[in-house]
C-alpha positions as CSV (number, residue, x, y, z in Angstrom):
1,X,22.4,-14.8,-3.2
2,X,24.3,-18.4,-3.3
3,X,23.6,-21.4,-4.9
4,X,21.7,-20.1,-7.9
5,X,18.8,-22.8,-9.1
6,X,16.6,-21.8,-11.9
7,X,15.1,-18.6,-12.8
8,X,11.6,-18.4,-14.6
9,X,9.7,-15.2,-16.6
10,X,6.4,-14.1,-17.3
11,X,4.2,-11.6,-18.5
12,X,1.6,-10.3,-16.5
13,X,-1.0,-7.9,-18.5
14,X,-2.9,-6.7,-15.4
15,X,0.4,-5.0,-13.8
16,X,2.1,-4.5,-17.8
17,X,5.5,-5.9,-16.7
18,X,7.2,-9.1,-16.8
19,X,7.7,-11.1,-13.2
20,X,11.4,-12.5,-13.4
21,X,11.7,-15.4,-10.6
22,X,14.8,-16.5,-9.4
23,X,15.3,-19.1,-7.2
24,X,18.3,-20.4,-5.2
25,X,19.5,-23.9,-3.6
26,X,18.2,-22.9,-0.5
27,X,14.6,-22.6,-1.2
28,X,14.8,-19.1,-1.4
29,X,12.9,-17.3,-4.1
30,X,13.0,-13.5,-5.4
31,X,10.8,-11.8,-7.2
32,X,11.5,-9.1,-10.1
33,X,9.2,-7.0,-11.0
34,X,10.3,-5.6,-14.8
35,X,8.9,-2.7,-16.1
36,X,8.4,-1.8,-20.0
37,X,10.8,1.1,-19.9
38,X,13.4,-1.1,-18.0
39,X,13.2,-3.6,-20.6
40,X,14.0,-1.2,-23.2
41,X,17.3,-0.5,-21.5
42,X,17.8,-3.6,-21.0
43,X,17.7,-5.0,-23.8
44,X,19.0,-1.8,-25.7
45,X,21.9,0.0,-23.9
46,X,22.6,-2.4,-21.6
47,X,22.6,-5.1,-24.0
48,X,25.2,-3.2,-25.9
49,X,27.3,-1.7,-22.5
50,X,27.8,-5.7,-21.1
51,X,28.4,-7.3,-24.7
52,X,32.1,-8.2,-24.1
53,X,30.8,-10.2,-20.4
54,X,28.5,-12.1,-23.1
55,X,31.5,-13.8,-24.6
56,X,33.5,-16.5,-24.1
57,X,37.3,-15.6,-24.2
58,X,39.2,-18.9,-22.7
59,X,42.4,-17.1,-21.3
60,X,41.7,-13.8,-21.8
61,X,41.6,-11.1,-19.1
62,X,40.1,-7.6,-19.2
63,X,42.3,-6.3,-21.2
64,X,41.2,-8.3,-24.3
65,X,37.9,-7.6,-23.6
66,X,38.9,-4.2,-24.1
67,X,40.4,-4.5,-27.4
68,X,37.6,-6.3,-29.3
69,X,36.1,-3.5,-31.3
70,X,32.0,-2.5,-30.2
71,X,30.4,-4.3,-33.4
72,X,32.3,-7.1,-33.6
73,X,31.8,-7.7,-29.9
74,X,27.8,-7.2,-29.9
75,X,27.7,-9.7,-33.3
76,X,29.7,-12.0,-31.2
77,X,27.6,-11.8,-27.7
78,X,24.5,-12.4,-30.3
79,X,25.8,-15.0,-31.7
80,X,26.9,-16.8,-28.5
81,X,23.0,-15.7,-26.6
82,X,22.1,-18.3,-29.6
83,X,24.5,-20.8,-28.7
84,X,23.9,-20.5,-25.3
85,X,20.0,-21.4,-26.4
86,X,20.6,-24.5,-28.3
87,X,22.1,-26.4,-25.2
88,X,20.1,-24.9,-22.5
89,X,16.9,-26.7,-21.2
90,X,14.2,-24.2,-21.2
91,X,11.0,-26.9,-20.5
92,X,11.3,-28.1,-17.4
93,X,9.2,-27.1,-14.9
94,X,9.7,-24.1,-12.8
95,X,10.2,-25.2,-8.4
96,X,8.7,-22.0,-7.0
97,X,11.2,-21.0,-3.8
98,X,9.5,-21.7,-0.1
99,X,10.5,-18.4,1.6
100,X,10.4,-14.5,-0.1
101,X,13.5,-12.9,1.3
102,X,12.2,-9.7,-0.9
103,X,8.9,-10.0,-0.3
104,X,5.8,-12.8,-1.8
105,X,5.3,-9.2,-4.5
106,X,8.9,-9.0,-5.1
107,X,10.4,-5.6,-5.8
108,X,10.1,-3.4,-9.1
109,X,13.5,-2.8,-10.7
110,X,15.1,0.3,-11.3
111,X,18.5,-0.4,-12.1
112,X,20.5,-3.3,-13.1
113,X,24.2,-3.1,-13.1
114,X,26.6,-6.1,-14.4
115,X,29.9,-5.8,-12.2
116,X,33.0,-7.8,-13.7
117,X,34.9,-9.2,-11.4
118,X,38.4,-8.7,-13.3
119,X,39.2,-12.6,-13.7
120,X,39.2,-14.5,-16.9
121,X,37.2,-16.9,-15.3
122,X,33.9,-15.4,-16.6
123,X,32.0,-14.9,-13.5
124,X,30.2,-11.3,-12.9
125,X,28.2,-10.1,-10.4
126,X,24.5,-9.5,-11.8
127,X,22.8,-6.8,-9.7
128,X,18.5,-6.0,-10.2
129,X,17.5,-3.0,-7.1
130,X,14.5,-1.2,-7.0
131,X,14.2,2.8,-6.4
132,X,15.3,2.6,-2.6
133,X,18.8,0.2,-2.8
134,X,17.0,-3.0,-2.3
135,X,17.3,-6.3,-4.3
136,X,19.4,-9.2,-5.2
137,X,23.1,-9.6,-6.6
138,X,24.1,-13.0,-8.2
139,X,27.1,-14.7,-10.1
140,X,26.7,-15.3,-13.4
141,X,28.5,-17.4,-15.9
142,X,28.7,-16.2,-19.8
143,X,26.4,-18.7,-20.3
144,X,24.1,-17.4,-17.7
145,X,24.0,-13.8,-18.6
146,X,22.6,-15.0,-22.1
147,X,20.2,-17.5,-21.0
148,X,18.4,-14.4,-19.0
149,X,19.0,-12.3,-22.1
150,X,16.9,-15.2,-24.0
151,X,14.4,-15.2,-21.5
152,X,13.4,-11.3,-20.8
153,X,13.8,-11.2,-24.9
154,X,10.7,-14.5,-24.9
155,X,8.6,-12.8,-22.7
156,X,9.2,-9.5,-24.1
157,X,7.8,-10.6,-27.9
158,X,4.6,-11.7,-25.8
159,X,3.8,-8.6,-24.1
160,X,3.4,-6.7,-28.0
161,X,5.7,-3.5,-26.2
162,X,7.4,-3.3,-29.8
163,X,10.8,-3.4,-27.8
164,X,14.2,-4.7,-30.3
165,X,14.5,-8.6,-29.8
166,X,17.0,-10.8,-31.3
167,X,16.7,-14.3,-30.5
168,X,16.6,-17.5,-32.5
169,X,12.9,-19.3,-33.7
170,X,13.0,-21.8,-30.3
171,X,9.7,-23.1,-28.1
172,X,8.3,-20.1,-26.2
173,X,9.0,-21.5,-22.9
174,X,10.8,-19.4,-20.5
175,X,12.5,-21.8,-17.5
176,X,16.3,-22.5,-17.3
177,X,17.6,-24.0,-14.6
């Protein structure tokens, strides 16, 4: 996907799972489905697995990712998600996308995979694919990657699944762009 524009989350209690939106400069919008049990994960293990892509290092490549010790690293990416929060504009509106290139009912996730791209430039590749391969990959930015932590975390204390949040007392509105 190029020229990522906004992304946007919600709950829907007929299907049970949240619908993450993702739009791009093109006018292109793609639909997540997200399931309860993929939350978990998410925001669990995966969470935990992509903490040291969460942080900001200025000048520092892989290999002092590497070094920073599990704990200090999740307290830091936590810490940083928060940051991330206080400058980010989460009430504007959401511009739904003009064309579906997965589909007007978007796709339900399976896997999500965060691919570092070995640079110190802090730019991953984000992946979301459902059972059979298809779905979207996106660059992210630190700051990114925690603003979408922020907003599956929102939604996710709306739905009353009892999943592990962790995100500071801020409006309950779930657009970044």
């Amino acid at each position: 996907m190029s020229g990522f524009g906004q992304f946007d989350a919600g709950y829907n209690r007929h299907e049970d799972r949240i619908l993450l939106r993702i739009t791009n400069v093109n006018g292109d919008e793609f639909r997540l489905w997200l399931t309860r049990r993929l939350c978990s994960s998410l925001l669990t293990d995966f969470k935990v697995r992509t903490s040291a892509y969460r942080v900001s290092m200025p000048d520092a490549g892989m290999e002092a990712r590497a070094v920073v010790s599990n704990h200090d690293t999740v307290l830091r990416a936590q810490l940083e998600q928060q940051a991330v929060v206080a400058q980010q504009d989460f009430g504007s509106k959401f511009k739904p996308g003009e064309t579906f290139p997965l589909g007007e009912q978007g796709l339900v996730v399976e896997k999500v995979n965060l691919q570092p791209n070995g640079k110190a430039d802090g730019v991953h590749t984000l992946s979301f694919h459902d059972a059979k391969g298809r779905g979207i990959s996106l660059g992210v930015t630190v700051e990114v990657f925690n603003s979408i932590f922020e907003v599956v975390e929102r939604v996710v204390r709306q739905t009353k699944w009892d999943l592990p949040v962790s995100t500071s007392d801020v409006p309950q509105s779930t657009l970044l762009q």
